[in-house]
C-alpha positions in Angstrom: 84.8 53.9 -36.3 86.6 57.1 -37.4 85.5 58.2 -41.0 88.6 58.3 -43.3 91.3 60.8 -42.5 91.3 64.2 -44.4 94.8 65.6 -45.8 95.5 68.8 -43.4 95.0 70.9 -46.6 91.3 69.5 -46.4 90.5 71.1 -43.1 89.0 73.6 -43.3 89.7 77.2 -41.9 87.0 76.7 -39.4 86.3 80.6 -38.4 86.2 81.8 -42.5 83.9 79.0 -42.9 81.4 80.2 -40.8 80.7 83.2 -42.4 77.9 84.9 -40.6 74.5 84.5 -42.8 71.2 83.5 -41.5 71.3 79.6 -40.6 70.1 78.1 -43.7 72.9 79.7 -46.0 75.1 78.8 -42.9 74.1 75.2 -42.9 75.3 74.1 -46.1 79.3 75.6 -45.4 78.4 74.4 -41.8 78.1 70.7 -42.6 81.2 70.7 -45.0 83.0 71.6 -41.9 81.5 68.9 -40.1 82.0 66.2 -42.8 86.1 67.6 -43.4 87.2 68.2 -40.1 89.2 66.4 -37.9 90.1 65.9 -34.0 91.7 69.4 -34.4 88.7 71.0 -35.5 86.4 70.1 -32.5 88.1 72.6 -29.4 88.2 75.6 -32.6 84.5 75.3 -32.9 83.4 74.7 -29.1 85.5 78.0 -28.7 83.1 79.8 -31.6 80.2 78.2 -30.3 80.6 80.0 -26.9 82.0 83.1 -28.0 81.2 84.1 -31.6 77.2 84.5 -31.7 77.0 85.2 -35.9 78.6 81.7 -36.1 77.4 79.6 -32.7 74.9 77.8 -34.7 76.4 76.9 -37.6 79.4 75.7 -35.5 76.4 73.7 -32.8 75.8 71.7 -36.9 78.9 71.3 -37.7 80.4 69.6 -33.9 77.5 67.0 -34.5 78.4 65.9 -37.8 81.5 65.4 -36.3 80.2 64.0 -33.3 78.3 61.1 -36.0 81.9 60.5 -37.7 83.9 59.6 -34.7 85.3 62.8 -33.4 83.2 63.0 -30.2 83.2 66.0 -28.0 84.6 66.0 -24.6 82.7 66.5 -22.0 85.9 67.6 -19.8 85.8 70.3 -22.9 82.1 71.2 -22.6 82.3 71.7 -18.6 84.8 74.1 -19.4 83.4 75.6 -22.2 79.6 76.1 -19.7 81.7 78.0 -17.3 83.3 80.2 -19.4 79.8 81.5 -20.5 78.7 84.5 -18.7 75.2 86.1 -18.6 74.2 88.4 -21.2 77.4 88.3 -23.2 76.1 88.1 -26.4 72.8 90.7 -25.7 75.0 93.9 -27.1 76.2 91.9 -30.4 73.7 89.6 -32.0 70.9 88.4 -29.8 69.1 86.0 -32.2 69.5 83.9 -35.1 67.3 81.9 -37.5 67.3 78.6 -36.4 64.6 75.7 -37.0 62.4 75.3 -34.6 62.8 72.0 -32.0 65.8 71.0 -34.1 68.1 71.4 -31.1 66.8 68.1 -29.6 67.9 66.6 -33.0 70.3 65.0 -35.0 71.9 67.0 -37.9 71.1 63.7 -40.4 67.1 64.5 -38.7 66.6 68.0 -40.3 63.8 68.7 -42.8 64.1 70.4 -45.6 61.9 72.8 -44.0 63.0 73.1 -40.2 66.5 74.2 -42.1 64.6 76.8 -44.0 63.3 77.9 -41.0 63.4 81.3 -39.8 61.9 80.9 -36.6 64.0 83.0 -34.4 65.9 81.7 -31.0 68.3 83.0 -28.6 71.8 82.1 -29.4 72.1 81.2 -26.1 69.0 78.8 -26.3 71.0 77.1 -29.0 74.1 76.9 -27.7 73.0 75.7 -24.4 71.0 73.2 -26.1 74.1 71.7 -28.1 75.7 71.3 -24.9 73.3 69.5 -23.2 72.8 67.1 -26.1 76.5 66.2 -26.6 76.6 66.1 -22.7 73.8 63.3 -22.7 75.4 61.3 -25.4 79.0 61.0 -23.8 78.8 61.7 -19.8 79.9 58.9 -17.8 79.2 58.5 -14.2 82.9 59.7 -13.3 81.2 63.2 -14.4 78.3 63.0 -12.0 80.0 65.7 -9.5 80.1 68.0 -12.2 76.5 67.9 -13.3 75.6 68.0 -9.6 77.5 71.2 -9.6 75.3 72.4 -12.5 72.6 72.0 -10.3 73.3 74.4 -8.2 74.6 76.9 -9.8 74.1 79.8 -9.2 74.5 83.4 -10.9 76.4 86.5 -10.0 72.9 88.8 -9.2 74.4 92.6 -11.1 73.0 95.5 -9.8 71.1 97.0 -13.1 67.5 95.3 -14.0 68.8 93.8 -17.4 71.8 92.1 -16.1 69.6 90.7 -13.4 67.2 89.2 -15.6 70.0 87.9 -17.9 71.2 86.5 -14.6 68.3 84.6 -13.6 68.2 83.6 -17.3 71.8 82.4 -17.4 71.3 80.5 -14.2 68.2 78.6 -15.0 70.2 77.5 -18.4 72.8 75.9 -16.6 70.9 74.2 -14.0 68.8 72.7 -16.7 72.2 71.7 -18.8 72.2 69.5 -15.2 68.2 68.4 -15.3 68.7 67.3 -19.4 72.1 65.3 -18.7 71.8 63.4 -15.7 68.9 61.0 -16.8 71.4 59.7 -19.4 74.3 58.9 -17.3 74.4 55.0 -17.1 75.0 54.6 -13.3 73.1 54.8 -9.6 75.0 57.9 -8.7 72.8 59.7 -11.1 69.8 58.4 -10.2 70.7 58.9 -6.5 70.8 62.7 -6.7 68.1 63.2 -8.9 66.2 61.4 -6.3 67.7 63.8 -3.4 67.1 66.6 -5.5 63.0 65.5 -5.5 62.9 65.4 -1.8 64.3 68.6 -1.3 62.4 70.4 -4.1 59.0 68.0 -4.7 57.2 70.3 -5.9 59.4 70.6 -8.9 58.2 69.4 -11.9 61.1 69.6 -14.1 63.0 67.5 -11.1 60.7 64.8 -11.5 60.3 64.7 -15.2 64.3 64.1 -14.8 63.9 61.2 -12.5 61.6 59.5 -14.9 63.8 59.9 -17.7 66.4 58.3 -15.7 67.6 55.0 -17.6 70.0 53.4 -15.0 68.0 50.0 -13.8 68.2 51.6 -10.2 65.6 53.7 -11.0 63.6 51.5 -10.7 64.1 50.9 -6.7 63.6 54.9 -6.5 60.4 54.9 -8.7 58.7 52.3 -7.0 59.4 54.1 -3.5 58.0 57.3 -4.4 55.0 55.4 -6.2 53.5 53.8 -3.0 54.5 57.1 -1.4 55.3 60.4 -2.9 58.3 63.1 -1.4 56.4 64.7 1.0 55.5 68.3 0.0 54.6 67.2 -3.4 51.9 69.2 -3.4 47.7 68.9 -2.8 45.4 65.6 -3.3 45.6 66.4 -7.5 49.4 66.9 -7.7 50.0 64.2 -5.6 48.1 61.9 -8.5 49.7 63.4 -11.2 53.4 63.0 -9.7 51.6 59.1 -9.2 50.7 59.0 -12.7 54.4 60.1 -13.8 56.2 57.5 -11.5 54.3 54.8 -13.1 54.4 55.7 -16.6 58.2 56.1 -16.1 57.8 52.1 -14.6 56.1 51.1 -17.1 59.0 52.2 -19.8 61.5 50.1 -18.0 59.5 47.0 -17.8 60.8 45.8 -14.9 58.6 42.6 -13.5 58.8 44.2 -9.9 56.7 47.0 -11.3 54.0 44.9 -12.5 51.9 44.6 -9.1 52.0 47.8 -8.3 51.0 48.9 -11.5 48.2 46.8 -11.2 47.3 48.1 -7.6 47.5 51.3 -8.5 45.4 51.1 -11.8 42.5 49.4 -9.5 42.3 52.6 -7.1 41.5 54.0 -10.2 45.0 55.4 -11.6 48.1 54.5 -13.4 47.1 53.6 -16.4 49.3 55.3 -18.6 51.9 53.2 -17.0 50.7 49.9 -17.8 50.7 51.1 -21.6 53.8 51.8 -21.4 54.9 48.3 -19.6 53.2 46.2 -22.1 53.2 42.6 -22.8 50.7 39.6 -22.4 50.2 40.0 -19.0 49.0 43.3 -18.9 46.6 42.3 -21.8 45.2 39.5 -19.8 45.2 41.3 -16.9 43.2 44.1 -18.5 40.9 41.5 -20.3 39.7 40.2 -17.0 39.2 43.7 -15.6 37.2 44.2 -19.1 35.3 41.2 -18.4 34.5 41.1 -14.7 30.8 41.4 -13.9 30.1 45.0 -12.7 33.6 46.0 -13.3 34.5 49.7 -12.5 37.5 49.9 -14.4 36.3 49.0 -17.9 36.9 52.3 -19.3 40.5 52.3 -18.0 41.2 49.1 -19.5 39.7 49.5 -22.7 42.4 52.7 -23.1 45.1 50.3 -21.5 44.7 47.9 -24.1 44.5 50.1 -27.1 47.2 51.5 -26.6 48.6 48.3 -26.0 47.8 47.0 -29.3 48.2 43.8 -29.2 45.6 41.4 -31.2 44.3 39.2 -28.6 42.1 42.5 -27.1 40.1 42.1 -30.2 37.8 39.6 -29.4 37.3 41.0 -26.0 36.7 44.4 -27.1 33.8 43.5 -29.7 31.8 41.3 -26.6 32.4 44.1 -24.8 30.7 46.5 -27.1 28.0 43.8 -28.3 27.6 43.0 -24.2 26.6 46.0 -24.1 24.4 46.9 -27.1 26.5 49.3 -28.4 25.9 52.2 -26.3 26.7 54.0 -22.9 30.1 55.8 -22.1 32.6 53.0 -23.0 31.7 52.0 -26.7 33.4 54.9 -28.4 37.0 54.4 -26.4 36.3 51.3 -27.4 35.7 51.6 -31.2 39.2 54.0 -31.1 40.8 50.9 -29.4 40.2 48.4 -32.1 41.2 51.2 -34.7 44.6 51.4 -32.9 44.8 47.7 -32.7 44.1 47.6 -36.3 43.5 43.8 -36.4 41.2 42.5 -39.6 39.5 40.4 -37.5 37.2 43.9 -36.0 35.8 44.7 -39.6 33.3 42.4 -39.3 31.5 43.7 -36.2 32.6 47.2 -37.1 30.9 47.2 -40.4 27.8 45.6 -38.9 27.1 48.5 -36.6 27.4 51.2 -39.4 23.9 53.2 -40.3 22.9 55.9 -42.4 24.3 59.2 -40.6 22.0 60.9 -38.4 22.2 63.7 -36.0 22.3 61.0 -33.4 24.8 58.2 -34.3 27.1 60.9 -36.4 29.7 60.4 -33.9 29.8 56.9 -33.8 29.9 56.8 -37.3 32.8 59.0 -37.7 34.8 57.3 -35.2 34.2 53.7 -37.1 34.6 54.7 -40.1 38.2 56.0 -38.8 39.0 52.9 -36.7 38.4 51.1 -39.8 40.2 53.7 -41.7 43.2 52.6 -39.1 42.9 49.0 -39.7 43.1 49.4 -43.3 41.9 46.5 -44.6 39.7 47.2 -48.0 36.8 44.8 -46.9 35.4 47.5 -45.4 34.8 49.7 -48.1 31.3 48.3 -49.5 29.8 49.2 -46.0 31.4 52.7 -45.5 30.3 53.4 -49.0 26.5 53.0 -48.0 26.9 55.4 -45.2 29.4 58.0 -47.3 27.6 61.7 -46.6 29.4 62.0 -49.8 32.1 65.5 -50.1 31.4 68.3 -48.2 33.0 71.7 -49.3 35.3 73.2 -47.1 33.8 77.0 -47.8 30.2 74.8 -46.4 32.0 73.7 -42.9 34.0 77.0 -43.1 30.6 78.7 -42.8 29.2 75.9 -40.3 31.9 77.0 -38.1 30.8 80.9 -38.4 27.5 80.0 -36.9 29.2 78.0 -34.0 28.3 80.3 -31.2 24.7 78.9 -30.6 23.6 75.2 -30.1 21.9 75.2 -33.2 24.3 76.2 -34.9 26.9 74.1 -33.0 24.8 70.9 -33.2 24.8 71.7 -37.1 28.4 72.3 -37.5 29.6 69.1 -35.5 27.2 67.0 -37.4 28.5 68.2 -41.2 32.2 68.1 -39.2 31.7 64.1 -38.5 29.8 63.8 -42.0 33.3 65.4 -43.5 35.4 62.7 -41.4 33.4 59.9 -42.5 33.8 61.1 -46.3 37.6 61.4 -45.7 38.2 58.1 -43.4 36.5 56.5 -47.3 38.8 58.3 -49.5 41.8 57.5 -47.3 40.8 53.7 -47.6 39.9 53.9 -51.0 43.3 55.1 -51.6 45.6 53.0 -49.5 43.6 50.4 -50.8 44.8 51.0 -55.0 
């Protein structure tokens, strides 16, 4: 719903404004655009968004805060407004501004105090290209799908000079990548049909595949789980080939569709595709990972313990402390496992956890540190008698500071990590001790 109407003597004059001043005096006049203007002001600042580089980011703020009252962008507008953009046009008037860092991927209403005080430089271009893409993602419809394909190849005007060249290239990979951020987003097959033609024409591409497993239309599912059981071909060598696997489930796994479930599995037992099980969640994965945690001999232990912490889901508890009492405590497995009940961060752990905690040695220091954290994670103050037997007590920071100096031999290394875990354990206490008042 539209926010209430200003009076046209409220609207602001959009282009005195603006007034060029590094971002975060811009941001403030920005946003008052933003919150006053109207349907009229949206085309005036897309038009000094692409042309007017002393004023492209305060007018990127203000189109969003417009965008979040109602006044959306057009897409039809922002088409036009990419191909009017030419390479290099701003690199003889203003080439950078001060702009917070990663705040193009955000919302206006998601800025820090600090990332608006920023004054980590960025292209103009960067930003504006940015905007674009983001107000692109939030309103293309699958009757725009021909013109993001169109993005995709794209390509450049190549000048004779080196600069222009390179601004070329630069330009170029911009748009295309305007195409890449959008087309995930676009709630229909279409989409998802040509970012799957675009992977078996370019396989070896990794931003084309991160963009197919962003993809959101259910259909991607049917396209996911073909190139799971067998990749494009030309992916790449026996190590690509399992990380591409590896991004096909994960991407599964976030859409929780129950045809992905077997697979999942399948591929987990050959020793992969855990990630994507995390990601798909739920009881059955739990249980399923419980009995691969449980089976005599089991190979995949290790994979399922990281499975179901990141799971988190309470009923791994009880498994996970037989698993680590099955198996006195030691060998490869006991410290994912320890990090696993800490993300869990069920009370019923504590008990075992506390009852495995010693005086700190050069030995069992790491154990130590990571149970003292996982019961750090968990939270629950029951704990605190036991850590505070162990507790190395406070280390200086000038003392680790000067551990870390003599690093460069194994004495000296051994020494360092030792005081380093003795440091986490104190902190893991106070952090309790705290949460716990």
């Amino acid at each position: 719903m539209r926010g209430e109407q200003p009076s046209r003597a409220s609207v602001p004059d959009v282009a005195e404004a603006l007034r060029p001043a590094p971002f975060h005096d811009q941001f403030p006049a920005a946003r008052a655009v933003g919150e006053r203007g109207d349907e009229t002001t949206v085309g005036r600042l897309v038009e000094i968004m692409v042309t007017d580089p002393r004023r492209a980011a305060g007018a990127a703020v203000a189109l969003d805060v417009l965008d979040a009252r109602g006044y959306p962008v057009s897409p039809d507008l922002l088409f036009d407004a990419l191909a009017r953009i030419r390479p290099g046009q701003w690199r003889d008037t203003y080439d950078t501004i001060n702009a917070p860092s990663l705040s193009w991927q955000k919302r206006v209403r998601e800025l820090t105090p600090a990332e608006v005080s920023s004054t980590r430089s960025l292209p103009v271009s960067e930003v504006v290209f940015a905007k674009i893409a983001q107000l692109l993602r939030d309103h293309a419809e699958p009757r725009h799908v021909p013109a993001l394909v169109q993005l995709l190849a794209f390509t450049a005007e190549s000048p004779s000079d080196n600069y222009s060249r390179d601004a070329a290239r630069t330009h170029e990979a911009r748009v295309r990548d305007v195409g890449y951020q959008v087309l995930p987003f676009v709630d229909g097959a279409a989409a998802v049909d040509v970012l799957a033609d675009e992977l078996r024409r370019r396989p070896d591409v990794d931003k084309v595949r991160r963009a197919l497993c962003k993809a959101v239309h259910p259909h991607a599912v049917d396209v996911l789980l073909e190139f799971l059981a067998e990749p494009p071909a030309g992916t790449g060598d026996a190590n690509q080939v399992r990380s591409a696997r590896g991004d096909f489930a994960a991407a599964l796994g976030r859409h929780r569709d129950p045809r992905a479930l077997e697979p999942l599995l399948a591929l987990f037992d050959s020793g992969a595709g855990g990630q994507g099980l995390a990601e798909f969640g739920g009881p059955e994965v739990v249980a399923a990972m419980i009995d691969r945690l449980e089976a005599p001999g089991g190979t995949r232990a290790l994979g399922a313990i990281a499975v179901l912490g990141k799971v988190g889901d309470s009923a791994a508890v009880g498994p996970l402390v037989r698993f680590l009492d099955a198996n006195a405590w030691t060998g490869p497995a006991i410290k994912p496992a320890v990090e696993a009940l800490g993300r869990v961060g069920d009370a019923e752990a504590v008990q075992a956890l506390c009852a495995k905690l010693r005086p700190v040695d050069h030995e069992n220091a790491e154990l130590m540190a990571k149970i003292a954290e996982a019961l750090r994670q968990i939270g629950h103050p029951g704990a605190l008698p036991a850590l505070r037997r162990i507790d190395p007590g406070p280390l200086g920071q000038w003392d680790l500071a000067k551990a870390k100096d003599y690093s460069y031999d194994p004495e000296g290394e051994a020494k360092y990590w030792y005081l380093k875990r003795c440091d986490d354990i104190h902190q893991a206490i106070v952090a309790l001790e705290s949460a716990a008042r």
